[in-house]
VEXDREN-12242 format. One record per atom (N, C-alpha, C, O): atom name; y, z, x. Coordinates in nm, 2 decimals, padded with zeros to 4 digits, always signed. Layout:
REM residues N
+------+--------+--------+--------+
| nuvo |     yy |     zz |     xx |
+------+--------+--------+--------+
|   CA |      Y |      Z |      X |
...
+------+--------+--------+--------+
REM end
This chain:
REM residues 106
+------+--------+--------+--------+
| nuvo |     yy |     zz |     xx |
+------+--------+--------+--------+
|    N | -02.50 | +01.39 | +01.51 |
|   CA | -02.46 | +01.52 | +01.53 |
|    C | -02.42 | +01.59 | +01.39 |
|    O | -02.44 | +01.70 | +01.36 |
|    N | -02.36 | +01.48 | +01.32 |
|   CA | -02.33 | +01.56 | +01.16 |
|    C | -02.45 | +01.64 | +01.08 |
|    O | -02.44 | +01.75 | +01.02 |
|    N | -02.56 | +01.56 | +01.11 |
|   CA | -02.66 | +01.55 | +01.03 |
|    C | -02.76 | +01.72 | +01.07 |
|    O | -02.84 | +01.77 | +00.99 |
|    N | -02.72 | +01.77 | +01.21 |
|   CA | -02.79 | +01.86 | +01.23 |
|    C | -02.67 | +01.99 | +01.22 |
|    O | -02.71 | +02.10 | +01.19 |
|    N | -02.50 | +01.96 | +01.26 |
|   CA | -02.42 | +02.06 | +01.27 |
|    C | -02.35 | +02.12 | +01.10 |
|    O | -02.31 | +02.23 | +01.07 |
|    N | -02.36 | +01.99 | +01.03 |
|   CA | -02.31 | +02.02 | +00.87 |
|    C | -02.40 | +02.12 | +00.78 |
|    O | -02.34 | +02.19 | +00.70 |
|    N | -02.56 | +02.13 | +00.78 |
|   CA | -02.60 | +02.18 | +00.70 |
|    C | -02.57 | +02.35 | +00.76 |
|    O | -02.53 | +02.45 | +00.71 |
|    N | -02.60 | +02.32 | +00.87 |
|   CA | -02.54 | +02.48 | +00.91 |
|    C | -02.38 | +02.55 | +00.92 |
|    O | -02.35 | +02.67 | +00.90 |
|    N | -02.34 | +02.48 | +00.94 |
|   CA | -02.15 | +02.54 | +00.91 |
|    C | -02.14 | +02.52 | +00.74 |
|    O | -02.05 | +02.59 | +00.69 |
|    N | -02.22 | +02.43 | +00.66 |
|   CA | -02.16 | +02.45 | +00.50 |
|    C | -02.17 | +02.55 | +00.45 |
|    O | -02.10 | +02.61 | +00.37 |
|    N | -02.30 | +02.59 | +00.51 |
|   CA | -02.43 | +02.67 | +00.46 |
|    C | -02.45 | +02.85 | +00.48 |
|    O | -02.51 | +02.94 | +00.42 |
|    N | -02.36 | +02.84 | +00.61 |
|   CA | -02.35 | +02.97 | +00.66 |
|    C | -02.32 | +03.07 | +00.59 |
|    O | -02.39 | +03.17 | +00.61 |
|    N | -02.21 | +03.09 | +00.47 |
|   CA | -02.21 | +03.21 | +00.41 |
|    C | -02.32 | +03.23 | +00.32 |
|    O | -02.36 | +03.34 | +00.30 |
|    N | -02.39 | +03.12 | +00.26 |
|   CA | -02.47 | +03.12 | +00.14 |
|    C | -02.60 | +03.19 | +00.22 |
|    O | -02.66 | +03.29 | +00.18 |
|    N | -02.62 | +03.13 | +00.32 |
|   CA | -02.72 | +03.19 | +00.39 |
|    C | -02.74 | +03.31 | +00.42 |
|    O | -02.85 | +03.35 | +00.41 |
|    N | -02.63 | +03.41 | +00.44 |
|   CA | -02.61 | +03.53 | +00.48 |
|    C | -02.64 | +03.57 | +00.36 |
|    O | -02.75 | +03.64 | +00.36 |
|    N | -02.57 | +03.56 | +00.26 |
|   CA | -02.59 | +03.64 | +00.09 |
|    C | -02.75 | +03.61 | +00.11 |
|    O | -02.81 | +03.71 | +00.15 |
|    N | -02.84 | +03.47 | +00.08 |
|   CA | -02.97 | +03.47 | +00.10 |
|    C | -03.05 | +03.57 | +00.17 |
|    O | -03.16 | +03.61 | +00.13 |
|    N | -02.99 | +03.63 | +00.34 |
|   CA | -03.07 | +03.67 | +00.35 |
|    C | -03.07 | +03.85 | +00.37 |
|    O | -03.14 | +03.92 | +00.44 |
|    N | -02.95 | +03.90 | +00.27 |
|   CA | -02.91 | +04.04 | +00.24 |
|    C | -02.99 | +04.00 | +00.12 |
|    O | -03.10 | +04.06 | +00.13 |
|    N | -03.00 | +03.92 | +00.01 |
|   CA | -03.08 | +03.91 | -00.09 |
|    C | -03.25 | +03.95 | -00.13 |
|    O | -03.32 | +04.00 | -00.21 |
|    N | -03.25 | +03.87 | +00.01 |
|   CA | -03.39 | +03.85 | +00.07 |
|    C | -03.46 | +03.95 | +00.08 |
|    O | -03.57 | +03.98 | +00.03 |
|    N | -03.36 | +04.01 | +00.16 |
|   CA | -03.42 | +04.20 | +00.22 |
|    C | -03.42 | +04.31 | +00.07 |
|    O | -03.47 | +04.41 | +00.05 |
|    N | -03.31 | +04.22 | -00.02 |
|   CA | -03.33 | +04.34 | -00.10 |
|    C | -03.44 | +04.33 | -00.22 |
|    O | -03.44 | +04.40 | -00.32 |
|    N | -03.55 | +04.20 | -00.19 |
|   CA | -03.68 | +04.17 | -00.28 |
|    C | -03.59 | +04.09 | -00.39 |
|    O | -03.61 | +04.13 | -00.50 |
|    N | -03.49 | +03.98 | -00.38 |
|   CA | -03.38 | +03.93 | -00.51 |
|    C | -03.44 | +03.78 | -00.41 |
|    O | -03.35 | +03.72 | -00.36 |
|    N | -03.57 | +03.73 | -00.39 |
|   CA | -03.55 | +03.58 | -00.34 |
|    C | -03.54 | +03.50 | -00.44 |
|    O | -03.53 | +03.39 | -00.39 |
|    N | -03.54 | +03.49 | -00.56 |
|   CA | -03.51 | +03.39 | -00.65 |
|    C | -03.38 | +03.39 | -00.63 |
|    O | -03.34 | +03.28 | -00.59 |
|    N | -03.29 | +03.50 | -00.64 |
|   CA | -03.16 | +03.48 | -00.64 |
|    C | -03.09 | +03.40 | -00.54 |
|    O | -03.02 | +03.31 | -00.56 |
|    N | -03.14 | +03.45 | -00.43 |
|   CA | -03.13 | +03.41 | -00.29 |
|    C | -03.13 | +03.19 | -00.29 |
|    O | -03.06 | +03.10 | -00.25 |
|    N | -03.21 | +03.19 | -00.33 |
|   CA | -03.28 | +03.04 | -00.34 |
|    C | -03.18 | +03.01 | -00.44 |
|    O | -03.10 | +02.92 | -00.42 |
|    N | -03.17 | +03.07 | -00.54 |
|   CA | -03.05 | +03.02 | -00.65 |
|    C | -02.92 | +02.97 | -00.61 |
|    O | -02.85 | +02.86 | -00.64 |
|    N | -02.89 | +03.11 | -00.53 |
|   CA | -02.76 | +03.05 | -00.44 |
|    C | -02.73 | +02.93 | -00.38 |
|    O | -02.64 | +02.85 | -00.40 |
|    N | -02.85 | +02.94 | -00.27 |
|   CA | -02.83 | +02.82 | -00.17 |
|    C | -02.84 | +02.68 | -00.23 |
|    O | -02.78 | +02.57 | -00.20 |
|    N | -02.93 | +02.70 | -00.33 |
|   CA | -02.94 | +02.57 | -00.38 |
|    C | -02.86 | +02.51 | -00.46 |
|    O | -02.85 | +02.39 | -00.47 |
|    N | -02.77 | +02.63 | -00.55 |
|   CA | -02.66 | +02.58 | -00.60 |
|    C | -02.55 | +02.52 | -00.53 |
|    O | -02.51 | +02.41 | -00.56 |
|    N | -02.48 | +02.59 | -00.41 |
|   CA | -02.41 | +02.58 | -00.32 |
|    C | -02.46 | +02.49 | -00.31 |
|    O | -02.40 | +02.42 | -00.39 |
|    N | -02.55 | +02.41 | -00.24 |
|   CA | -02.59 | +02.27 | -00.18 |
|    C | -02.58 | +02.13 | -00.28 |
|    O | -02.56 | +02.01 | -00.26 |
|    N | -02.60 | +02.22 | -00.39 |
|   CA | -02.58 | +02.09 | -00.51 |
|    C | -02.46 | +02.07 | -00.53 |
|    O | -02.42 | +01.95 | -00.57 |
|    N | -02.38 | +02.15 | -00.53 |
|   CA | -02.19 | +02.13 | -00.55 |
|    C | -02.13 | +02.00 | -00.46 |
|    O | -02.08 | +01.89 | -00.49 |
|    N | -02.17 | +02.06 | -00.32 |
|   CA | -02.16 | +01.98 | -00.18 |
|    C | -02.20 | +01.85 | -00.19 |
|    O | -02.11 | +01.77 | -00.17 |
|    N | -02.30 | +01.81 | -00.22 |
|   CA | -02.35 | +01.73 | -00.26 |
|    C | -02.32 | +01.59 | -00.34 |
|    O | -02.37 | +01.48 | -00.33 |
|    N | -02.23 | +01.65 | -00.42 |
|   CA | -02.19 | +01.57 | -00.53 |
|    C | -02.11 | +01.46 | -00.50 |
|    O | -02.14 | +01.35 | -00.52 |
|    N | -02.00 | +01.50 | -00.45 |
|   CA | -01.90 | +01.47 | -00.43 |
|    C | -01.89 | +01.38 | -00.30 |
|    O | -01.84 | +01.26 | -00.30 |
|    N | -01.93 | +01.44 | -00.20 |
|   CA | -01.92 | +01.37 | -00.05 |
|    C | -02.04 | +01.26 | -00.12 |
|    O | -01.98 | +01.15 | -00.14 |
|    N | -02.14 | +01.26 | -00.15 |
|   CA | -02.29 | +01.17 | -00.16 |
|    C | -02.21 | +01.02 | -00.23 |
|    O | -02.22 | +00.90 | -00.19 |
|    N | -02.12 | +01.09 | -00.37 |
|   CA | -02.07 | +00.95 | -00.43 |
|    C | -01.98 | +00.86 | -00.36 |
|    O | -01.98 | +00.74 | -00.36 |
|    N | -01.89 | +00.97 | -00.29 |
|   CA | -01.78 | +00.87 | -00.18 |
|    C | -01.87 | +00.80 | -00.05 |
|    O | -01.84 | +00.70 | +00.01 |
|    N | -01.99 | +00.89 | -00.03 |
|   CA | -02.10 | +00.78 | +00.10 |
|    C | -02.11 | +00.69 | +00.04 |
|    O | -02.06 | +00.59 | +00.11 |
|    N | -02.18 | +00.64 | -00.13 |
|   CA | -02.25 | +00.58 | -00.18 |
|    C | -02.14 | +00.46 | -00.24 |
|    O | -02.19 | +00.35 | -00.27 |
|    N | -02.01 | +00.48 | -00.26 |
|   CA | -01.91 | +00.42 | -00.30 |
|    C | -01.81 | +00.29 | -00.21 |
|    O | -01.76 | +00.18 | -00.24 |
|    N | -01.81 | +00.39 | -00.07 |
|   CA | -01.74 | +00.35 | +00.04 |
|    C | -01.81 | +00.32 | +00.15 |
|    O | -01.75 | +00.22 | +00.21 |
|    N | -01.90 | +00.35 | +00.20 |
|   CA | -02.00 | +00.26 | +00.28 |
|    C | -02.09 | +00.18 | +00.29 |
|    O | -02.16 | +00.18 | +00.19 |
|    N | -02.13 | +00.10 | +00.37 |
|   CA | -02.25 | +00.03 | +00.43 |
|    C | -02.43 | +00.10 | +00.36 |
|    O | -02.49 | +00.19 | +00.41 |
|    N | -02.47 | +00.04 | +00.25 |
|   CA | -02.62 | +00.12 | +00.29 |
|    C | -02.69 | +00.04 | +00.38 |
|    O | -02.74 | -00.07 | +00.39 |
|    N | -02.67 | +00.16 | +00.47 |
|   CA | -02.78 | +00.10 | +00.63 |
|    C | -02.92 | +00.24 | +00.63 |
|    O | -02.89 | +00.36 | +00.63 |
|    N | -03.06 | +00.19 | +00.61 |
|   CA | -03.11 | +00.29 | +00.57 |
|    C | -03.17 | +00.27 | +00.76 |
|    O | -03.22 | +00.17 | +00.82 |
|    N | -03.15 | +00.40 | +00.81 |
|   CA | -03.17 | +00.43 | +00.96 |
|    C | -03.33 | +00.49 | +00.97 |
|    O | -03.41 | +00.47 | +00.87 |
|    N | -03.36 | +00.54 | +01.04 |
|   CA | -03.46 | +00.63 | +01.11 |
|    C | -03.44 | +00.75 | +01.07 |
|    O | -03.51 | +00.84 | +01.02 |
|    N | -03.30 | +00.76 | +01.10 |
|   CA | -03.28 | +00.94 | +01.08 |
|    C | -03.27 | +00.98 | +00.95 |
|    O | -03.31 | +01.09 | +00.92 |
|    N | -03.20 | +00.87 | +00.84 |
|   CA | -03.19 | +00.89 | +00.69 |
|    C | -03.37 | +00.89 | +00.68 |
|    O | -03.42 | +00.99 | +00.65 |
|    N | -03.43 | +00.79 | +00.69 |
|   CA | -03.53 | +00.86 | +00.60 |
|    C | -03.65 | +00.94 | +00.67 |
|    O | -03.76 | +00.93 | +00.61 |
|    N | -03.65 | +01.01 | +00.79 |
|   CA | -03.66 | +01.15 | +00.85 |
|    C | -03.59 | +01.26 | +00.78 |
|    O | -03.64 | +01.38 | +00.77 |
|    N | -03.50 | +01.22 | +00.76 |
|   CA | -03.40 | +01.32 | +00.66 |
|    C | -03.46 | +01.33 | +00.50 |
|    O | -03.52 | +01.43 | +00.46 |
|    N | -03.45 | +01.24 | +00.43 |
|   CA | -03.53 | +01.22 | +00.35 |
|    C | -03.64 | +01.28 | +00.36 |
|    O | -03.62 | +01.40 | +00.33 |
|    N | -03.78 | +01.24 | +00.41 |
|   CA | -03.87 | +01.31 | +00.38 |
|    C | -03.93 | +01.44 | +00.46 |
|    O | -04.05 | +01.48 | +00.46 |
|    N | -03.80 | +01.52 | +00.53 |
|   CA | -03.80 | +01.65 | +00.54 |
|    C | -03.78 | +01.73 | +00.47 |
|    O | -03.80 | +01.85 | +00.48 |
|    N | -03.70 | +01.63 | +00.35 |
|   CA | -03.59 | +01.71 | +00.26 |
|    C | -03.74 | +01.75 | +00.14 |
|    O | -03.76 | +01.85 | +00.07 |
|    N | -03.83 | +01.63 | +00.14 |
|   CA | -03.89 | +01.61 | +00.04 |
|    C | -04.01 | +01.66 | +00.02 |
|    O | -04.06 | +01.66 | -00.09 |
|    N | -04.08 | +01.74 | +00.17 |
|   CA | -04.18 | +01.84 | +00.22 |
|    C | -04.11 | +01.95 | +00.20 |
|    O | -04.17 | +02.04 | +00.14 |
|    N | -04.00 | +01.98 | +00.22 |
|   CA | -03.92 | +02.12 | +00.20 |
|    C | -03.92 | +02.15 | +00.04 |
|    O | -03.89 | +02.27 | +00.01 |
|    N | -03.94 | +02.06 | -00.03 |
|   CA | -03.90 | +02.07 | -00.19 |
|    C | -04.05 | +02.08 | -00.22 |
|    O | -04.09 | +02.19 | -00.26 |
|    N | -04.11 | +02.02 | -00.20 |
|   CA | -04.26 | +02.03 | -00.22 |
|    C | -04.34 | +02.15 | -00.21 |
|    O | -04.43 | +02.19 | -00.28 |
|    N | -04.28 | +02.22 | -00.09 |
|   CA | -04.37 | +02.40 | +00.00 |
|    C | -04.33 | +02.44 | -00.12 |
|    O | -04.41 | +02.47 | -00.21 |
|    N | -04.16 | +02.46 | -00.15 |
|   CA | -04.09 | +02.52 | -00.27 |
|    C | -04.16 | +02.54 | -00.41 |
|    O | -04.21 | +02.65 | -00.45 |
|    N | -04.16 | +02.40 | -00.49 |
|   CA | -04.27 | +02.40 | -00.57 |
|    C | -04.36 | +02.49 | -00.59 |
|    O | -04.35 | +02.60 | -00.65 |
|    N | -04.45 | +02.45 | -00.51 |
|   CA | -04.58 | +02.52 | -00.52 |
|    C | -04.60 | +02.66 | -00.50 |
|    O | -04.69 | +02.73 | -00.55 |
|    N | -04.46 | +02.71 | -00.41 |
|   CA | -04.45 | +02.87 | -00.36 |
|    C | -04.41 | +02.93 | -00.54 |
|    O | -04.44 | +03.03 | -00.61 |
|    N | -04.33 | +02.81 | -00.56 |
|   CA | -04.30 | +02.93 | -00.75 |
|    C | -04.38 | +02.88 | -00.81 |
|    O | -04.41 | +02.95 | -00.92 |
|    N | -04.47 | +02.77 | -00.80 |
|   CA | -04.56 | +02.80 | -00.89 |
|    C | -04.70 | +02.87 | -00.91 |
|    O | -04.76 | +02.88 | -01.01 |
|    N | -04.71 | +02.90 | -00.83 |
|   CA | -04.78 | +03.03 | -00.75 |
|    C | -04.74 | +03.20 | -00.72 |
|    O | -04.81 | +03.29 | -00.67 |
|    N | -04.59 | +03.20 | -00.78 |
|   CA | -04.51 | +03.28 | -00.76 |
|    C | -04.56 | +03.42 | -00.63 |
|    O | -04.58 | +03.54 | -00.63 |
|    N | -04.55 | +03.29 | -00.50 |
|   CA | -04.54 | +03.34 | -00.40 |
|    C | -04.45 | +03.35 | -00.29 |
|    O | -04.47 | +03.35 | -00.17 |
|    N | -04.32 | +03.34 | -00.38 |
|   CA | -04.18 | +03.33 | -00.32 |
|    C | -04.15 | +03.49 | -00.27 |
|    O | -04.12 | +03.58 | -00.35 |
|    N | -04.15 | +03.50 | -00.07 |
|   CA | -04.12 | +03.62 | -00.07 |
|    C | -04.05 | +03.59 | +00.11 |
|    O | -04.08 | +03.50 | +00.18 |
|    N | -04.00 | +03.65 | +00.13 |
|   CA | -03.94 | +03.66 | +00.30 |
|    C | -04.05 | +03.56 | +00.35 |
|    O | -04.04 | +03.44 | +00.37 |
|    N | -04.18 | +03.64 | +00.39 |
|   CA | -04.28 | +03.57 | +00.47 |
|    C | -04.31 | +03.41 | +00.45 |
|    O | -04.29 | +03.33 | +00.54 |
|    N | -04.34 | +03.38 | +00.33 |
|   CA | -04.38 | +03.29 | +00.30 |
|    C | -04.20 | +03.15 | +00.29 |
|    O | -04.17 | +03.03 | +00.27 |
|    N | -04.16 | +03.23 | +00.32 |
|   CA | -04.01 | +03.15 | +00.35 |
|    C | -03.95 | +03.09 | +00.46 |
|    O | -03.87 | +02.99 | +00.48 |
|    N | -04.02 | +03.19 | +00.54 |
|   CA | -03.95 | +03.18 | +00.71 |
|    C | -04.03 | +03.06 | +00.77 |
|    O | -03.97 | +02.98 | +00.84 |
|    N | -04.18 | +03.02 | +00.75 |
|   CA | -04.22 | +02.85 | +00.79 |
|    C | -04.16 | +02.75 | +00.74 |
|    O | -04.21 | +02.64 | +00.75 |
|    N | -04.01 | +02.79 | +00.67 |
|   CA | -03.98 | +02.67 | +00.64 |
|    C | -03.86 | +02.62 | +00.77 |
|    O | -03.80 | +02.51 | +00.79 |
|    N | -03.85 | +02.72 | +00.82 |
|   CA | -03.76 | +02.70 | +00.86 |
|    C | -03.78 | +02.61 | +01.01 |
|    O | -03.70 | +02.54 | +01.07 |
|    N | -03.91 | +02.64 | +01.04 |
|   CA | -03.98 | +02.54 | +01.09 |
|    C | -03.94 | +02.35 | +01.08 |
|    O | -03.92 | +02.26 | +01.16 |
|    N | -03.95 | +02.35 | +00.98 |
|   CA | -03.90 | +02.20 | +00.91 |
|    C | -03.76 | +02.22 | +00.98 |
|    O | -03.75 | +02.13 | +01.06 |
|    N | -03.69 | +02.28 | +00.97 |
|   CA | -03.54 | +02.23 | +01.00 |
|    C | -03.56 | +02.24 | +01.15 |
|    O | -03.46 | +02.18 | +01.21 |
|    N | -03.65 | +02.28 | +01.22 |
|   CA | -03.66 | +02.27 | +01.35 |
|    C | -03.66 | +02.14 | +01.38 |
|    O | -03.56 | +02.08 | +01.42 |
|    N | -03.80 | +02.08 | +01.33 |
|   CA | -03.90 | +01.95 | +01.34 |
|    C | -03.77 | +01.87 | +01.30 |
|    O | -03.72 | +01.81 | +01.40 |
|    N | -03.71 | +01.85 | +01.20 |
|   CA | -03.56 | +01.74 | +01.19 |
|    C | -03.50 | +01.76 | +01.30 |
|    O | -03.48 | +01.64 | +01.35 |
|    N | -03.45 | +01.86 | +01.38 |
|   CA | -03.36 | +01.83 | +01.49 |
|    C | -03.40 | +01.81 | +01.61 |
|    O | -03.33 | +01.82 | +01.71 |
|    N | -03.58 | +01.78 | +01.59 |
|   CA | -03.61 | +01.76 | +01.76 |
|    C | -03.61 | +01.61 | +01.71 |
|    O | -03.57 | +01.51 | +01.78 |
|    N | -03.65 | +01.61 | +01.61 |
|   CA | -03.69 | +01.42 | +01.53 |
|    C | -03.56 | +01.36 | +01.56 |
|    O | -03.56 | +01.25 | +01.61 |
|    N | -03.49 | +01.41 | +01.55 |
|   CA | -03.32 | +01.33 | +01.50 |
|    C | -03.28 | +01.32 | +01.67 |
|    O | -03.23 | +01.21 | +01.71 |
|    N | -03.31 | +01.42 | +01.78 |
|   CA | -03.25 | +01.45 | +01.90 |
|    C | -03.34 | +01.29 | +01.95 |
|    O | -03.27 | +01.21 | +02.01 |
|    N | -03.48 | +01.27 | +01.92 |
|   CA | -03.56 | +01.21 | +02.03 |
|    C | -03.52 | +01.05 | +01.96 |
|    O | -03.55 | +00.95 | +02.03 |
|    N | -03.47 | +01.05 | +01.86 |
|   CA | -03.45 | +00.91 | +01.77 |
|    C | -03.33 | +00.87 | +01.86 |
|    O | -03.27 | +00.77 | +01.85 |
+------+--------+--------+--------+
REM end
């Protein structure tokens, strides 16, 4: 349940700025945000997982994993092509679908 309810309650304000950003043609910024925010998050909780627990690598970690790693990949290629725009944004969100039916049926 963490795995599908945390990215969305961390994420929520950054998302909203993303997507007033979005609308106002600022998607670099937008993406800047979120991704900053996510990297902060990140830090901190990842070293205390990585310090204080068990590595048990599951099903859902690396579903997690290489969702995360298709999602970074579309990214790539969208700036390197600099076809970062609303449209070309919103199939990603698709991926976060596909993780939570994956994670539900695991």
């Amino acid at each position: 349940m963490a795995l599908l309810l945390s990215p969305v309650a961390t994420e929520l304000p950054e998302t909203v700025n993303a997507l007033i950003w979005v609308r106002q043609g600022k998607e670099r910024l937008a993406l800047a945000n979120i991704s900053g925010a996510m990297m902060i998050q990140a830090t901190v909780p990842t070293a205390l997982g990585l310090f204080f627990t068990t590595w048990i690598f599951s099903r859902a970690l690396i579903v997690s994993g290489a969702i995360t790693l298709a999602a970074v990949a579309v990214l790539l290629v969208l700036f390197a092509n600099k076809a970062v725009n609303a449209r070309s944004l919103m199939p990603l969100a698709a991926l976060y679908a596909a993780f939570a039916a994956i994670i539900v049926f695991l």
